[in-house]
Structures are given as structure tokens and as C-alpha cells.
N, C-alpha and C positions, 0 to 999 in steps of 0.2 A: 065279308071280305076282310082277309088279314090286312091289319095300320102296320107301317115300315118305317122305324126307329132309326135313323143314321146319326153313328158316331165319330166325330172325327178328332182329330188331332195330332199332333206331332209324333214321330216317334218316341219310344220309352214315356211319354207323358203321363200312362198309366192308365188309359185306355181300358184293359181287359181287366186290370183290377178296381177299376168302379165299377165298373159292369159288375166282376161276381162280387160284389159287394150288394150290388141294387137288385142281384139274381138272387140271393139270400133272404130277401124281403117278397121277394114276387114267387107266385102260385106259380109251378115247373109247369102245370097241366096246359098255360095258358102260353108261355110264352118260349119263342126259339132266338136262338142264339147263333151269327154267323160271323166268322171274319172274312174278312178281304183279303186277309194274306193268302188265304188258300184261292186265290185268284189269279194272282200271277200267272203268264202266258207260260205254258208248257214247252220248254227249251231241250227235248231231250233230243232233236233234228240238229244240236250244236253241240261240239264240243266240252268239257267240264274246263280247260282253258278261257273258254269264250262265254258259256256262264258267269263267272265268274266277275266278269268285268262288267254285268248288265244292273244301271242304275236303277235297283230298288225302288227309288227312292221319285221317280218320275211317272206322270200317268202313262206314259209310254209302255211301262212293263207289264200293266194289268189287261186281260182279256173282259175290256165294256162288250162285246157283242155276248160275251158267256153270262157275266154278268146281270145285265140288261134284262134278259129271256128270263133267267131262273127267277131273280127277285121279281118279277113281271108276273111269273107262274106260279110263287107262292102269295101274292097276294089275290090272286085269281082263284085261290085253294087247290094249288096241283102241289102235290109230291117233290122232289127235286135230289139229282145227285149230285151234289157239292162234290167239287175235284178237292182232294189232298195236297197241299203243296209240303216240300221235301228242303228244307233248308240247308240239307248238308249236302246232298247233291246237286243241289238248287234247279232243282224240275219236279214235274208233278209227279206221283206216286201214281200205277195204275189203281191201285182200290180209290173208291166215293164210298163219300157217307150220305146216306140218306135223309133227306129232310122233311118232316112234313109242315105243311102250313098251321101256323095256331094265331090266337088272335093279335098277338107281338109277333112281329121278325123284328130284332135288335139286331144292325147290323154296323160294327165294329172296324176303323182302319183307318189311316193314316189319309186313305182320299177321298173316305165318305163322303165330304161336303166339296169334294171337289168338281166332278162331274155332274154337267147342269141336267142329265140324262137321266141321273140315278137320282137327284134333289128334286126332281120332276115326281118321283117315284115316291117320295118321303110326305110323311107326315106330322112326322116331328123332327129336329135336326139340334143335335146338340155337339158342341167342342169342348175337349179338354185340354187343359192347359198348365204348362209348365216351366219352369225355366230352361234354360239351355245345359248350366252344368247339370241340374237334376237331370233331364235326358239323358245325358254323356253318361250318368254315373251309374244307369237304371239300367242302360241302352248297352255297357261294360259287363255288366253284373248277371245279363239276362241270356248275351251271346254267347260267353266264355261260359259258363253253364249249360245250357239247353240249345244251342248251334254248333259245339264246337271251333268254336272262333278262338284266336290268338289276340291278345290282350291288344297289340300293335297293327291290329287288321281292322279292329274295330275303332278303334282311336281314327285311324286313319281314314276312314271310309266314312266315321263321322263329318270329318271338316272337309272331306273332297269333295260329296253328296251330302249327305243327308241333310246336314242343318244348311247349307246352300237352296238346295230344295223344300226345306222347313220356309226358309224364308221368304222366297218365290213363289212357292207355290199352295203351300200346307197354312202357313200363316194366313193370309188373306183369306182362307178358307170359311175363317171364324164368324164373317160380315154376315153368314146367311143363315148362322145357328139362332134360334128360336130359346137356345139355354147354354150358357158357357160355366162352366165349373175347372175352380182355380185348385191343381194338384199336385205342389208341393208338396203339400205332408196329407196326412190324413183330414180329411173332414167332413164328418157324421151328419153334421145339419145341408150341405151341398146334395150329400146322397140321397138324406130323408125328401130334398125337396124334390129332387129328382123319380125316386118310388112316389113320391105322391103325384105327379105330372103323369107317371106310367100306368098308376092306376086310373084315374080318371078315363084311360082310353081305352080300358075292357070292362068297365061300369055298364 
């Protein structure tokens, strides 16, 4: 049976760059890699107006019943179509990518350790952590790049949601991590501790 790895933490915390930092260290044959972002519930039955407006940033916007099944099914050793999610139209893309079970699912996202449904599911549970401007400045540098976002869109949708819901809901998250890793800047020894906790669970 595949062990299921949940990653959690604030937005821009830096999340998906420990990861391929700890992916660099670990045997590719052994372990899969998944985000949550491509989770988010498929809005394409709404408007691109009313997209638009839908907090990210709250568990409300992710599909737990889609969720739930697949990670349920690759630890079970079944196959799985991970939906695409599309951030510039902000609905899901019809192509999936396929997953197969290996003896890690590392799974990666802002509500990892939120949902007591999918913590149920975990085996390990770990948080990353950041400060708030580092977020802002990551969280700027990441949208206006690779989303197409306006400098002023993201600024603002920072402080209406996100870090509101950072701290409601994403924060609190932390209490139930088994390994919290502080990511402000780079740090080698957080990571190495990290690859050595990973390995021990395909030993």
C-alpha cells in the first residue's frame, strides 16, 4: 500500500520549491507528486465574470468528494486521472494526467492539513512556513509570471482573501504537522531532515 505525504502551507510559502528540492534527493521510480491546486471545483457551468470572484483561498472551492476517492485509490494501488486545473481561465482543462500509485504520493497545497478527511488519509503531515511579506513578494513574482495576473490584482486579492484566510484557516493548520519547516530563505539542513524522514518510509 502506497504512504501519503501531506504538505501544507500558506500560499507562496514555498511549498512546491521544497518539494523539488527533496524530489532531487529521492528515487523518481519510487515516489509521485500531486498538487491540490489542480483540484479546485470545475466552474466552467459559470460565467468567466463569476469565476472570477471565487475565493481560492477557502475550502469551499476545492472538490473533497474528487479528492477523497483518488487519493483513497492510489493508496489502495489504483491508477488515477488527476483533473488539470487552468488558472487563467480559472476552470478545469478537459485533458488529466495520469497517475500511478508508487510507494510516496507527496501531496502538496495550501489545505493539505486542512481537511480532517484527507489528514485521516496521511501518514506523514508536514507545514511550511513563511512570513507574510515573503508570501506577498513570491505570491507577486509567481502570478504576474506564470497566471497572468496584473501587478494590482494580486496585491489586492492578497489582503481581501488570502492572507485573511491564511490566518483563519491555513495557519491553524500547522497544530497537526508531525514536521514544520521554516522558509524564508533557503535551508539545506530543514530539507536534508526532511529526505531523511522520506526515506525511512520506503526502507
Amino acid at each position: 500500500m502506497s504512504k501519503l505525504v501531506l504538505i501544507g502551507g500558506g500560499s507562496a510559502s514555498g511549498k512546491t520549491y521544497v518539494l523539488n528540492k527533496v524530489l532531487e534527493k529521492m528515487p523518481e521510480d519510487r515516489v509521485a507528486h500531486i498538487s491540490l491546486d489542480n483540484y479546485y471545483k470545475d466552474q466552467s457551468d459559470l460565467p468567466f465574470e463569476e469565476r472570477i470572484k471565487t475565493n481560492y483561498d477557502h475550502p469551499k472551492a476545492f472538490d473533497w468528494k474528487l479528492i477523497h476517492k483518488q487519493f483513497n485509490d492510489l493508496k489502495n494501488g489504483q491508477p488515477i486521472d488527476m483533473p488539470v486545473y487552468n488558472f487563467v481561465t480559472h476552470t478545469r482543462d478537459e485533458r488529466t494526467i495520469r497517475i500511478y500509485p508508487k510507494d510516496l504520493i507527496i501531496v502538496e497545497g495550501i489545505m493539505a492539513l486542512v481537511n480532517k478527511d484527507l489528514r485521516a488519509l496521511g501518514d506523514l503531515m508536514v507545514f511550511i512556513n513563511a512570513s507574510r511579506e515573503r508570501r506577498l513578494v513570491r505570491r507577486i513574482d509567481r502570478d504576474t509570471k506564470e497566471r497572468g495576473r496584473t501587478y494590482e490584482s494580486v496585491v489586492k486579492q492578497y489582503f481581501d482573501t488570502v492572507l485573511p484566510m491564511f490566518e483563519e484557516i491555513i495557519a491553524p493548520s500547522q497544530y497537526y504537522a508531525d514536521l514544520i519547516i521554516n522558509n524564508d530563505g533557503y535551508s539545506k539542513k530543514s530539507i536534508d531532515v526532511l529526505v531523511s524522514v522520506l526515506n525511512t518510509m520506503i526502507d
